[in-house]
N, C-alpha and C positions, 0 to 999 in steps of 0.2 A: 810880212806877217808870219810867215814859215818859220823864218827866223827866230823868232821872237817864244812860236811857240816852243821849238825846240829848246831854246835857252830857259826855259821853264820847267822843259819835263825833266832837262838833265840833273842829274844827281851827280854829286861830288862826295866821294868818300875819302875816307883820310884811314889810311894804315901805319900799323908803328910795324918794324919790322925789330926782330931780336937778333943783335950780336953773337954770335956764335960765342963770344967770351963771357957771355950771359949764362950759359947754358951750363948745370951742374954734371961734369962728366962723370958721376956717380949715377947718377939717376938714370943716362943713355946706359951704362954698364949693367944696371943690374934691369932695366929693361932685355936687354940683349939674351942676358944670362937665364932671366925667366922663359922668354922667349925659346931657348935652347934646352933647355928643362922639358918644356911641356912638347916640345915634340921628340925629346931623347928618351922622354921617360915611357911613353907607348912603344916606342922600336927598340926600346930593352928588352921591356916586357914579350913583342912578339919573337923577338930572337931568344929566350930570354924559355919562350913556351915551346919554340921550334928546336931547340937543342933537347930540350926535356927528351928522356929515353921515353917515356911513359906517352906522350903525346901519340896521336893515331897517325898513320900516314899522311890521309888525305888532309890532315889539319896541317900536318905538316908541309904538303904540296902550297896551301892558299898562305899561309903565314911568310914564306919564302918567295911570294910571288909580291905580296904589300910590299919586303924589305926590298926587291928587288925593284919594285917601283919608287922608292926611296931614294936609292943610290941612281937610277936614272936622270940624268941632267937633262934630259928632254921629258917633259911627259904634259899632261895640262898644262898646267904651270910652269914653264922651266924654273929650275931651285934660283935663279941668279935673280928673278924678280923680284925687289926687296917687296917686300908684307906679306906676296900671294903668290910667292915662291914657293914656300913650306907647305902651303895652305890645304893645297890638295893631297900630299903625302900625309898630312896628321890625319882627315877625312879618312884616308886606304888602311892606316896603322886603327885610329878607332875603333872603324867598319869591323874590320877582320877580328880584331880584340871582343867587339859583343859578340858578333858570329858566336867563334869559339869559349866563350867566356866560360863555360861548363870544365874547360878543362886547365883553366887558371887555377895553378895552385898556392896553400901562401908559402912555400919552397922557392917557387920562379917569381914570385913580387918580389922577395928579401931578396933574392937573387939577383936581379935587375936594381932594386934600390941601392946595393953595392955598390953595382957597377956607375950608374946615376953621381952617387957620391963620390967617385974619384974621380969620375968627369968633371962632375963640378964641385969642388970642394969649400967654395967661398959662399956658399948659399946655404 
């Protein structure tokens, strides 16, 4: 009777799985490239506000401490985890960007959008 009821309650699913030669390698591309955009374009901007002559010291002390947790390969997230590798460096690049945001000027936006731009020049 065990039996029986088990073979009742089981459920059978059917999956289709995709071909990797399905997959539009455009579409992974400019995913990638968005992806590398939106956490390049914050750590412009804070290098971007940390070089500015004008910038205060101590802004300058926290905006070099995000970038420096950026290039860290260990930190929350090590960078090498695909999705939530980055995830917590763009949080630190944010964070510190409103922090400071008073002292964003649009000299270090175009300045950093420059640089953005020949990073990535296909976008």
């Amino acid at each position: 009777m065990n039996e029986s009821n088990t073979k009742k309650n089981e459920k059978i699913y059917d999956a289709e799985v995709l071909e990797s030669s399905s997959l539009d390698e455009n579409i992974v591309v400019k995913i990638l490239i968005k992806a590398g955009r939106a956490i390049a374009k914050p750590a412009l901007e804070v290098l971007e506000m940390a070089l500015d002559p004008f910038t205060p010291t101590q802004v300058r002390v926290s905006l070099m401490a995000a970038l420096a947790y950026l290039i860290m390969p260990f930190d929350l997230f090590p960078d090498f985890m695909p999705l939530v590798g980055f995830s917590d460096d763009f949080v630190a690049l944010t964070a510190v960007l409103s922090i400071w945001s008073k002292y964003m000027t649009p000299s270090i936006k175009t300045r950093a959008e420059k640089k953005l731009n020949k990073l990535f020049p296909f976008f």
